[in-house]
N, C-alpha and C positions, 0 to 999 in steps of 0.2 A: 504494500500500500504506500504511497507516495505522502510526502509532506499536507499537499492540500487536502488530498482524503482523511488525512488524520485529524488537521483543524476541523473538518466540515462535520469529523463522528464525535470531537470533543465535543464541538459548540453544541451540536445535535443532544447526545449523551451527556451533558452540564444541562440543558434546558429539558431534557426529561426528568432529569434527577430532581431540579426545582421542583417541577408537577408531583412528582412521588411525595417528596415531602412536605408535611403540614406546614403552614404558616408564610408570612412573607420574609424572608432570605436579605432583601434591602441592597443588592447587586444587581450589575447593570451586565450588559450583554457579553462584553470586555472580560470582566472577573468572569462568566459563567465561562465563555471559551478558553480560562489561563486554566480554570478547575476542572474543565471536561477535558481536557487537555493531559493535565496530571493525574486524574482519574482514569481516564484510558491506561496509561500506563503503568497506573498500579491495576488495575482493572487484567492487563495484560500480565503483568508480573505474576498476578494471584494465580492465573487461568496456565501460565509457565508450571508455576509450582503443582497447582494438584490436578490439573490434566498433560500436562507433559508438552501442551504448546498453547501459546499466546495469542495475539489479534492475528488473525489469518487476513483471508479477504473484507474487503469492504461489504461486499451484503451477503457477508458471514456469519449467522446467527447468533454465534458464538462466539464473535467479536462485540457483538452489537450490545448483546448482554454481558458482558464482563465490561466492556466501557462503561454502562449506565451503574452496573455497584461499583464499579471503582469510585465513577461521582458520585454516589452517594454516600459515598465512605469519605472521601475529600470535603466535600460541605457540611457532612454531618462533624468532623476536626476543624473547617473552618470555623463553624458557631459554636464550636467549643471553645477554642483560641479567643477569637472577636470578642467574644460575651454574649453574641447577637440569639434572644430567645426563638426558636422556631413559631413559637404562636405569639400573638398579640394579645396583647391585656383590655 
């Protein structure tokens, strides 16, 4: 998969992960593509480790979901970090 496919399935795979998760997140388009970004690639690391290979193809099912928990695993650390509560008061 090339550079631009991989921004297109972070940005993609960051703006799914928003929707999964309850509450507003307070992030613009920018932050959700640096963190669907890094998600993917831990998303791919995990998917290394316990199936024995990582983001294959782009409409690879199996890329596609392992990017979306990586981001939600990255945002769910980002609002831990930030402070920032998932739900609104």
């Amino acid at each position: 998969m090339g550079i631009i496919g991989f921004l297109i399935l972070g940005l993609i795979a960051g703006a799914i992960a928003k929707l999964i998760l309850p509450g507003k997140q307070g992030i613009g388009w920018v932050m959700t593509l640096v963190l669907g970004v890094v998600g993917a690639l831990l998303g791919g690391w995990i998917g290394s480790l316990i199936f024995g290979g990582g983001l294959a193809e782009f409409f690879d099912i199996r890329t596609w979901l392992l990017a979306i928990l990586g981001a939600v695993i990255v945002l769910l650390v980002y609002g831990a970090v930030t402070g920032r509560s998932r739900t609104r008061a």
